[in-house]
C-alpha positions in Angstrom: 71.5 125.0 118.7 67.6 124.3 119.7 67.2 122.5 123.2 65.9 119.5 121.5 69.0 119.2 119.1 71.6 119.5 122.7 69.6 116.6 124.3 69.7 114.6 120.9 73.4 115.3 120.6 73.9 113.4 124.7 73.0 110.3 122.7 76.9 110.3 121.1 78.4 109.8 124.7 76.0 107.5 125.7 77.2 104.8 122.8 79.9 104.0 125.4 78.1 105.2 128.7 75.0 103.1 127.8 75.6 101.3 124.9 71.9 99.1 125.1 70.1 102.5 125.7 71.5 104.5 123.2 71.1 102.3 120.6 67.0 101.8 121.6 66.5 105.7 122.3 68.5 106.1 118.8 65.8 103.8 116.9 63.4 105.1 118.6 64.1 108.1 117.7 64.3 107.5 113.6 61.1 105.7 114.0 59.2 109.4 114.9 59.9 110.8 111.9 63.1 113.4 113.1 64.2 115.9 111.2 67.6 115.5 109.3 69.7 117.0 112.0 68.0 114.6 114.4 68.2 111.9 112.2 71.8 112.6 111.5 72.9 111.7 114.8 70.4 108.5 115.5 71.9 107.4 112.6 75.4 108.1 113.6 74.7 106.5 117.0 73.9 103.5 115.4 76.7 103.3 113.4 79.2 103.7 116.2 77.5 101.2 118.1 77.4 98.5 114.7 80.9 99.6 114.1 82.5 99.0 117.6 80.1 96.0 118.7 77.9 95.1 115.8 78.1 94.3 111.9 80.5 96.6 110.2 78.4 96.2 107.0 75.2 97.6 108.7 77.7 100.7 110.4 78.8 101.6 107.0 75.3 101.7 105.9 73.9 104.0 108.7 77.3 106.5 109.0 76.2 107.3 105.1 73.0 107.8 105.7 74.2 110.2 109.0 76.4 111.9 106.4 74.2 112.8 103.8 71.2 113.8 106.2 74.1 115.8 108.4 74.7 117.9 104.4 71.2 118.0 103.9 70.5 119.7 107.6 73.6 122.3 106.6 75.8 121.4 109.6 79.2 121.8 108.3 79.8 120.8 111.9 77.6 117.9 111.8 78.7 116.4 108.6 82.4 116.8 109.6 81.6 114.9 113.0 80.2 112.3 111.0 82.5 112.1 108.4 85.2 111.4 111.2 83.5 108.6 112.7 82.8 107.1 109.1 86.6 107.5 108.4 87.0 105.4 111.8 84.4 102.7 110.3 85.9 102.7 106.9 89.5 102.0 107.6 88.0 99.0 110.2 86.5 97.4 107.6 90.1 97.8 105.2 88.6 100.4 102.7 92.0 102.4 104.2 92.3 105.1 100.7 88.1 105.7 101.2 88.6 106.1 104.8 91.6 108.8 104.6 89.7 110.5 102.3 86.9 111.0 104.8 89.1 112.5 107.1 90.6 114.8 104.9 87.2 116.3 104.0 85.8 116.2 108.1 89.3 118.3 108.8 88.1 120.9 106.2 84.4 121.2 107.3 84.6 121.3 110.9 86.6 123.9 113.4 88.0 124.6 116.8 86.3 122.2 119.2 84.7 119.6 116.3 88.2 119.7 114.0 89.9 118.4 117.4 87.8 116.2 118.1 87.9 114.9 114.4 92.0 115.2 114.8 91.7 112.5 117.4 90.0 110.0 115.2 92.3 110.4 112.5 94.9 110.2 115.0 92.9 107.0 116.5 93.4 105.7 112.3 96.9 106.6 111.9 97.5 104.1 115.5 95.8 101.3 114.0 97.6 101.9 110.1 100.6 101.5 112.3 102.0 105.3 111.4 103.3 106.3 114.7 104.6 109.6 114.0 101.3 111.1 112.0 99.1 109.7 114.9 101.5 111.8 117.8 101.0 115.2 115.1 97.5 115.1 114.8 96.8 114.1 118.8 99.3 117.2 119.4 96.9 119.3 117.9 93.8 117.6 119.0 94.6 117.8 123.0 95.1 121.3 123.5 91.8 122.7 121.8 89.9 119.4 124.0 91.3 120.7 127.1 90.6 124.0 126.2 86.9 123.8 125.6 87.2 121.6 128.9 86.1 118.5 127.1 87.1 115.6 129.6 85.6 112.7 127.9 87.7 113.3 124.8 90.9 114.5 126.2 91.1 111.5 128.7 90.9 109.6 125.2 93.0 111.4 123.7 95.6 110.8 126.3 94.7 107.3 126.3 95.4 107.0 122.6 98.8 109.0 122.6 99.9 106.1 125.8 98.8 103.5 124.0 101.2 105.1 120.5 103.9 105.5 123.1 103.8 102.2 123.9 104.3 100.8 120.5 107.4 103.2 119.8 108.5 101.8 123.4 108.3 105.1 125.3 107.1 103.0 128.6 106.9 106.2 131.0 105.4 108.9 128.6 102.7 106.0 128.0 102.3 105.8 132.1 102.4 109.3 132.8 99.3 109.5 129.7 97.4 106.5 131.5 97.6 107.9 134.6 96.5 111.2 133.6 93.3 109.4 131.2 92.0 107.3 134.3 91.7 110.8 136.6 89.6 111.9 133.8 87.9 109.0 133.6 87.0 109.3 137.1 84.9 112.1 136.8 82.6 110.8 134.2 79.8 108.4 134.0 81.5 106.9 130.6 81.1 102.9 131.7 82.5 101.8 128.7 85.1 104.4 128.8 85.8 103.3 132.3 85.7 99.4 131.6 88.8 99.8 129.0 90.9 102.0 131.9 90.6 98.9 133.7 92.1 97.2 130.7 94.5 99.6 130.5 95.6 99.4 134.0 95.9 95.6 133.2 98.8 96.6 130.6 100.1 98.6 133.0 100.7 95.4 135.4 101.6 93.6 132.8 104.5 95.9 132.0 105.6 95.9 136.0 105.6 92.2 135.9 102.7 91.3 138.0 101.0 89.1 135.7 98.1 88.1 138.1 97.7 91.0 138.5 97.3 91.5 134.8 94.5 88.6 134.0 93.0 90.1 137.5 92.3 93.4 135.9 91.5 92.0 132.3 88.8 89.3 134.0 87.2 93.2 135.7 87.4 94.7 132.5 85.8 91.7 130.6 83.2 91.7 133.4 82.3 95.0 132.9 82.1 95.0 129.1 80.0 92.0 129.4 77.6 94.1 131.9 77.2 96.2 128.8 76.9 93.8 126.3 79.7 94.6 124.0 82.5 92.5 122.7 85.8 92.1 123.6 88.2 91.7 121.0 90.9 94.3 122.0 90.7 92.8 125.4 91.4 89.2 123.7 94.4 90.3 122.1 95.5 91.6 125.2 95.2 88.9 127.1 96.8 86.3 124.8 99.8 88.3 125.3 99.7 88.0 128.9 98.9 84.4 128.9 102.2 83.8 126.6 104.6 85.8 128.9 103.1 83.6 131.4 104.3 80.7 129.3 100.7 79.5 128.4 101.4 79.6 124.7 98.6 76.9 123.4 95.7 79.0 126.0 97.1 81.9 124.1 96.8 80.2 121.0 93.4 78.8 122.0 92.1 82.2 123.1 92.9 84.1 120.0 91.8 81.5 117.6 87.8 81.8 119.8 87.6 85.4 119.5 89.0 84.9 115.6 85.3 82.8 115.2 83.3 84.9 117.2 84.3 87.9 115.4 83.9 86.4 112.1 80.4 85.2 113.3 79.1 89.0 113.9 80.9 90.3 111.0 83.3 92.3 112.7 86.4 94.5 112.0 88.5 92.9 110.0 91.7 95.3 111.3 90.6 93.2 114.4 90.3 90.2 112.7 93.9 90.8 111.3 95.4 91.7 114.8 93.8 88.8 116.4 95.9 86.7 113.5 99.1 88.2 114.3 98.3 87.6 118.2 97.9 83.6 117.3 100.6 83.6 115.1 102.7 84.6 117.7 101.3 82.4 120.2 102.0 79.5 118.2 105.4 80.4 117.4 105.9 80.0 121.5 104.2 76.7 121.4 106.2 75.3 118.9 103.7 74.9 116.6 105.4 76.7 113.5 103.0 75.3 110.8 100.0 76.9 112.3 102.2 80.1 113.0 103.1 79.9 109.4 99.2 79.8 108.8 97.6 82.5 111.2 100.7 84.9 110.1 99.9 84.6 106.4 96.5 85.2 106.2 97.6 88.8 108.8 100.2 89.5 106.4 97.3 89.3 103.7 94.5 91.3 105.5 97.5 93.9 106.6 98.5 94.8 103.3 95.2 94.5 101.8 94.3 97.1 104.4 97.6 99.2 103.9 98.8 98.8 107.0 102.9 98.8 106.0 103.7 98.7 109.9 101.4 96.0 111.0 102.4 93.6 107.9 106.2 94.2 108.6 105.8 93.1 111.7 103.3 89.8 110.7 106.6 89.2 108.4 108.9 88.9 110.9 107.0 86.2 112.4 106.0 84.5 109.5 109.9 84.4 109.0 110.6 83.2 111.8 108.1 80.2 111.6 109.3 79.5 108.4 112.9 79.0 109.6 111.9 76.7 112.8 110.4 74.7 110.3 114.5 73.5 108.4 113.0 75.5 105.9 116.1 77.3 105.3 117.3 79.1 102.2 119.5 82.4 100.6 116.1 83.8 100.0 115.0 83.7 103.9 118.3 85.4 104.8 117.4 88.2 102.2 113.4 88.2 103.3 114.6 88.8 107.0 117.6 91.7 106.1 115.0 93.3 103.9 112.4 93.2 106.7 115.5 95.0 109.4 115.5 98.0 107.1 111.6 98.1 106.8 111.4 97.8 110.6 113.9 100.6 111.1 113.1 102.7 108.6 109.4 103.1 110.7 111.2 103.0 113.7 109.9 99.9 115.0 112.1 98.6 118.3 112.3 95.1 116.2 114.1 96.0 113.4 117.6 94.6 115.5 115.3 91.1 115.7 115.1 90.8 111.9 118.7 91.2 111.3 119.7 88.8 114.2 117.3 86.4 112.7 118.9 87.2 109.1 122.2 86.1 110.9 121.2 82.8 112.7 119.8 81.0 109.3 122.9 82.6 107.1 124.9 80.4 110.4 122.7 77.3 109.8 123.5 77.7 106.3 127.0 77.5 106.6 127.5 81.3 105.8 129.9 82.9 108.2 130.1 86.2 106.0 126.6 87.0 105.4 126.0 85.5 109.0 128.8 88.3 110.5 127.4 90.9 107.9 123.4 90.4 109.4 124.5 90.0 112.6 126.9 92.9 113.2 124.0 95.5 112.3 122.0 93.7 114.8 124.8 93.9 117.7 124.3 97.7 117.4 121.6 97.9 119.1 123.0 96.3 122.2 124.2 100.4 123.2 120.7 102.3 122.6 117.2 102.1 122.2 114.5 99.9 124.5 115.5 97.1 126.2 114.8 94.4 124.1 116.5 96.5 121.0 119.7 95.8 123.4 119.2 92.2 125.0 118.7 91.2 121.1 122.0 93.5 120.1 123.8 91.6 123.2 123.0 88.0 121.7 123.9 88.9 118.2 127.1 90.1 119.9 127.4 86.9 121.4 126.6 84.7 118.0 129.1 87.1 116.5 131.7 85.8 119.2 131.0 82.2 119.5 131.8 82.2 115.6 134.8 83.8 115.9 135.9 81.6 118.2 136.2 84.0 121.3 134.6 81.8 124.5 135.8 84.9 126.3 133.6 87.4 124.2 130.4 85.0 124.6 130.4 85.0 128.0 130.6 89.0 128.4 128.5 89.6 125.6 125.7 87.0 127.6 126.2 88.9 131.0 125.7 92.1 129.6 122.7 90.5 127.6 121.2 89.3 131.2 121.9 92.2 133.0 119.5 94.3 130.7 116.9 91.4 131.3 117.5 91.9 135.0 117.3 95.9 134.7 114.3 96.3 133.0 112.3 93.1 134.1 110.0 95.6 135.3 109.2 97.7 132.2 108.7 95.1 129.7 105.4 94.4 128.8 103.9 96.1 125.6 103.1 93.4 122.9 104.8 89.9 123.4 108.0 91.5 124.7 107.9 90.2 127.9 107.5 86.4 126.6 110.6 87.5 123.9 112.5 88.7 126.4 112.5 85.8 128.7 113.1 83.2 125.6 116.0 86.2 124.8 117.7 85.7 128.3 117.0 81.5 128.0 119.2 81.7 125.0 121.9 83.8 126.3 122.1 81.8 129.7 122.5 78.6 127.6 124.9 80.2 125.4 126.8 81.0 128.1 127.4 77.3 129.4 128.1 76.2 125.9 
């Protein structure tokens, strides 16, 4: 590699050092006439910046162009770095099947250092497709090779990543000890965007001990710092609403999500975004008692998830879409079987939910008048109350107390509501990933009441 072609390549970090100056020096660059190595990665830059902050439609446009200049320079290296980053672009804008594809042929061009680093990204896509267990496989791989070639900006992502996978599967302290490790990393480098989503980060991580103004604190520094840069926000949004809804702000949540919805639509942004901020407000709504809107927002995510085969992410839309539904009286046979059908989905990827969807199968097959089906539902949904994260087991305790109260035992509901609190009380502290804090809290509202039924 030339001198010129090393100082060319320093434009890639800067995208989320300097976003504003890489994307001029990348311009300016293609505007001299480069050669198709050079122009590979100006183009490339540009794309990463479109894709993350930009116009997807324009990022698509300039990763293909970075692509074929990249095979035209000879660069198996260079075209497989590229290929990654359009993978990443592709499955943003739900072309999911094209996007894979990509990958596949980046992991057969590039090696050692380059294959890790393209490892990550696919391991980045797998996160956001909502497969858990292929994301942890290829980040396995990636992390060692990174650290290896002593590659901090990309292993402290990589860490970041594999926390923020732990977090979904509900791993709370493999995702801390990952954080923590990430923001020394991040320490070291001059990475300001890098650096502006640790804060973030370490938002989630007071959000998860409970100190929720603590929380907004660190998201109002992390917004202030993206804004410094001028890039959007949208992770940050979703983040945020949950916060404001386990701080029982449910309509500023609602209000919040439904903003960045329009701006993003206005720059013609991701649309896996788009379809996570949908969820977010569905959700929100569902705390503010407005099911008819929840019913809305979770629709159109259940639309844009599977349209963008994303089987985790619409399972999950589903389950609150379901549950709007049935806060509306709209009650049927067909609800029960939506919601027991949804349980098995949820476990059968592992999701800590699945024991929500069969409790929920069992309240509307009570409402209904159905003790059997009700006991049936709700017994699979009481086995959780032994194992697994601890909303898996406050939800396991209260179907263990629905299963009681209908079988007459006053005795049984009140020990099956204890136990049900003293896992809220336990683990007060670790909740935090997603909306569990705000579920757990209406969780342990419903067991207290139950218990002075």
């Amino acid at each position: 590699m030339t001198a010129g072609s090393a100082s060319v390549l320093e434009l890639l970090p800067m995208v989320f050092a300097a976003p504003g100056e890489a994307l001029a020096r990348a311009r300016g660059l293609l505007d001299a006439g480069p050669p198709p190595l050079h122009g590979s990665v100006a183009h490339q830059v540009i794309g990463i910046w479109q894709r993350d902050f930009g116009d997807l439609r324009l990022a698509l446009r300039h990763l293909r162009r970075a692509r074929d200049l990249a095979a035209r320079a000879d660069s198996a290296e260079r075209e497989a770095d590229v290929l990654a980053t359009l993978g990443v672009a592709l499955v943003h804008a739900g072309r999911t099947r094209q996007g894979l594809a990509a990958f596949e042929r980046g992991v057969a061009r590039g090696t050692g250092h380059t294959r890790a680093r393209v490892l990550y990204r696919r391991a980045y896509v797998w996160w956001v497709l909502g497969r858990h267990r292929e994301a942890l496989e290829d980040v396995r791989r990636a992390i060692p090779v990174l650290r290896q070639a002593g590659d901090v900006i990309w292993t402290a992502r990589a860490l970041t990543l594999r926390a923020t996978v732990h977090l979904a599967l509900g791993a709370v302290e493999r995702a801390d000890a990952d954080f923590t490790a990430a923001q020394a990393l991040w320490d070291t480098t001059g990475q300001e965007h890098d650096k502006a989503d640790a804060v973030e980060s370490r938002g989630l991580a007071a959000f998860r001990q409970g100190d929720i103004p603590a929380a907004l604190r660190l998201l109002d520094e992390a917004e202030e710092r993206y804004a410094e840069l001028g890039t959007p926000t949208f992770m940050l949004d979703i983040r945020r609403c949950e916060v404001l809804m386990a701080a029982g702000l449910a309509p500023e949540a609602l209000a919040g999500a439904d903003a960045a919805i329009a701006e993003l639509d206005g720059i013609g942004g991701q649309s896996t975004r788009k379809a996570e901020l949908l969820l977010a407000a569905a959700r929100a709504a569902r705390l503010a008692d407005d099911p008819h809107t929840a019913i809305a927002r979770a629709a159109a995510a259940v639309r844009l998830f599977a349209g963008q085969q994303r089987a985790w992410w619409e399972a999950h839309a589903r389950l609150v879409l379901i549950e709007a539904r049935a806060a509306t009286g709209r009650r049927s046979g067909r609800l029960v079987a939506d919601a027991a059908a949804l349980a098995e989905r949820l476990a059968s990827s592992g999701s800590p939910a699945a024991p929500e969807a069969s409790l929920l199968a069992g309240r509307i097959a009570l409402a209904l008048g159905r003790p059997a089906d009700a006991e049936r539902h709700l017994a699979v949904a009481a086995r959780s109350r032994h194992v697994g994260p601890p909303l898996a087991r406050m939800t396991g305790w209260a179907a263990q107390a629905l299963r009681a109260r209908a079988a007459g035992s006053g005795r049984g509901v009140l020990e099956a509501c204890r136990r049900g609190l003293d896992v809220l009380d336990d683990h007060r502290m670790t909740l935090g990933a997603s909306e569990l804090r705000a579920r757990a809290t209406a969780q342990g509202a419903e067991l207290a009441a139950l218990a002075q039924e």
